[in-house]
C-alpha positions in Angstrom: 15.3 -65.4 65.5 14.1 -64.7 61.9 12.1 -61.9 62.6 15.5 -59.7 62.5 15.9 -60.9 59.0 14.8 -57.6 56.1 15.1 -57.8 52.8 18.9 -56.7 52.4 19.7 -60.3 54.4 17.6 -62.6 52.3 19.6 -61.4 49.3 22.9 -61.9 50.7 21.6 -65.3 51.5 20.7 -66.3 48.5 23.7 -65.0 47.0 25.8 -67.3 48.9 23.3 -70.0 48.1 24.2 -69.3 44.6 27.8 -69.4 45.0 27.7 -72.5 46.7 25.9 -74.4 44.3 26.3 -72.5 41.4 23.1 -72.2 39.0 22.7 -75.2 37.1 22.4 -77.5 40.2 20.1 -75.1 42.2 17.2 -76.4 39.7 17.8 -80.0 41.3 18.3 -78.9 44.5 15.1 -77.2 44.8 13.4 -80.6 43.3 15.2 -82.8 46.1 13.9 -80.1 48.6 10.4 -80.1 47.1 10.4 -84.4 47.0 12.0 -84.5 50.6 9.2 -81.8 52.0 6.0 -84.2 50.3 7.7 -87.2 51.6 7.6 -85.8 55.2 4.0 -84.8 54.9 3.1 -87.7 53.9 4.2 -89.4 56.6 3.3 -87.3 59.2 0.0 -87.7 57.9 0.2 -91.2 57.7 1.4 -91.3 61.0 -1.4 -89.3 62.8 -4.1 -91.6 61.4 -1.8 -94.5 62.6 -2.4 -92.9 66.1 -6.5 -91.7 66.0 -7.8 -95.5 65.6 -5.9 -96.7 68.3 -6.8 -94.1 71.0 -10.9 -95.5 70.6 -12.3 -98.3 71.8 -12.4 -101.0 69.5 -15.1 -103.8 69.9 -14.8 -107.2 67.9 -18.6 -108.5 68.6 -21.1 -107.4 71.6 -19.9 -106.1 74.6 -20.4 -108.6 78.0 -22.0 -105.9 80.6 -20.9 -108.0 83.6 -17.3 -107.5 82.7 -16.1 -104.6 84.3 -12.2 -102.9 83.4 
C-alpha cells in the first residue's frame, strides 16, 4: 500500500500536515508522538519478559522422581 507512495506524495502530505496543525504546534506534536512511541516499547518489552519465565518450568525445591505429570 505505501510502496506507491514517491517523493511528490510525501510532500503533499506533509503540506496538509502543516495546514492542519499549523507550525507552532507541530513541535509538540512530534514530542507526544515521540513519548507515545517509547511508552509502547516499553511495554511491549515489558510484556514479552512477562511471557518467557512463565513458558519454563519453574521448580521451588528438589523434584520427587515418582511423581509423574
Amino acid at each position: 500500500m505505501l510502496g506507491n507512495l514517491n517523493g511528490w506524495h510525501l510532500v503533499i502530505v506533509l503540506f496538509i500536515v502543516l495546514l492542519l496543525f499549523g507550525a507552532p504546534k507541530l513541535p509538540g506534536l512530534a514530542r507526544s508522538l515521540g513519548q507515545s512511541m517509547k511508552i509502547f516499547k516499553t511495554e511491549i518489552k515489558s510484556d514479552k519478559a512477562d511471557d518467557a519465565p512463565a513458558d519454563s518450568p519453574k521448580s521451588d525445591g528438589p523434584v520427587d522422581p515418582s511423581t509423574k505429570p
